[in-house]
N, C-alpha and C positions, 0 to 999 in steps of 0.2 A: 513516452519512453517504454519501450520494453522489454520485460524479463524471458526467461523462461518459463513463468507458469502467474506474469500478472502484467497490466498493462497500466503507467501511471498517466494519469492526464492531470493537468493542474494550470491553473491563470492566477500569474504572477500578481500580485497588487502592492502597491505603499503603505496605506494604512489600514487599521485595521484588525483584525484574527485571523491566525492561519485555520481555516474549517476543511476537513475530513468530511470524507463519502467513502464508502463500502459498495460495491458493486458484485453479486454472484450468481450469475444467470444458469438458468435449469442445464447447460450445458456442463456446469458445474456435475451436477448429483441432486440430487432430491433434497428438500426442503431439509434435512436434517443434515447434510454435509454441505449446503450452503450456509447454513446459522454457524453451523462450527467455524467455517474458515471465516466467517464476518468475526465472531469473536476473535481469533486467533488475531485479525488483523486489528483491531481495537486495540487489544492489549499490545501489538507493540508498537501502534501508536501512543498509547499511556507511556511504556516505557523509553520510546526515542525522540519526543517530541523536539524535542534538542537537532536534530537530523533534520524538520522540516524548514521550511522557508517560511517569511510570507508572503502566503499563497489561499489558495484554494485546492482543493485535492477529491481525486478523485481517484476510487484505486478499485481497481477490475479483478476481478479472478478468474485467472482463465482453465481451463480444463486440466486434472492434473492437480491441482494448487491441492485440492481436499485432501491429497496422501501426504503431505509433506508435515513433517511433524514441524512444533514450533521455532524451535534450534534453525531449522533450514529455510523456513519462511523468513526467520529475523536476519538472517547471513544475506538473503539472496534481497529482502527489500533496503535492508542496509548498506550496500553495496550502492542500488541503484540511487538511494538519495544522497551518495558520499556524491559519486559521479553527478548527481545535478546543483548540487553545493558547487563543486567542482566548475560545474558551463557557466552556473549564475555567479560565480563569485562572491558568497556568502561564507 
């Protein structure tokens, strides 16, 4: 699925832990605005964990992402896991 500034990939499974992955390729920004938006994505995975499935997850950053303060990363991935709650019916 994709955002505007992230791309989610993820395999559905039954049982299990839902596990998280960070992805932010040099297309991002240099090693220092990569680390930043991998935090940035951490914590609001910490904070919405409640929003994922169980899954497996994989969340990309795509170019762009490193400007967006936290408030708008949390709105814009928030959205995209209502919407896949939503497909998968969870």
């Amino acid at each position: 699925m994709h955002t505007p500034h992230f791309l989610l990939l993820w395999k559905a499974k039954d049982v299990g832990v839902t596990r998280v992955g960070f992805t932010a390729s040099k297309k991002v920004g240099n090693a220092v605005a990569r680390n930043f938006i991998k935090r940035r994505l951490r914590e609001f995975y910490r904070q919405n964990k409640s929003l994922f499935i169980l899954a497996d997850f994989n969340i990309v950053a795509k170019k762009g992402a490193d400007l967006l303060d936290f408030h708008q990363i949390s709105t814009e991935l928030a959205a995209a896991f209502g919407r896949l709650r939503k497909k998968h019916g969870h």
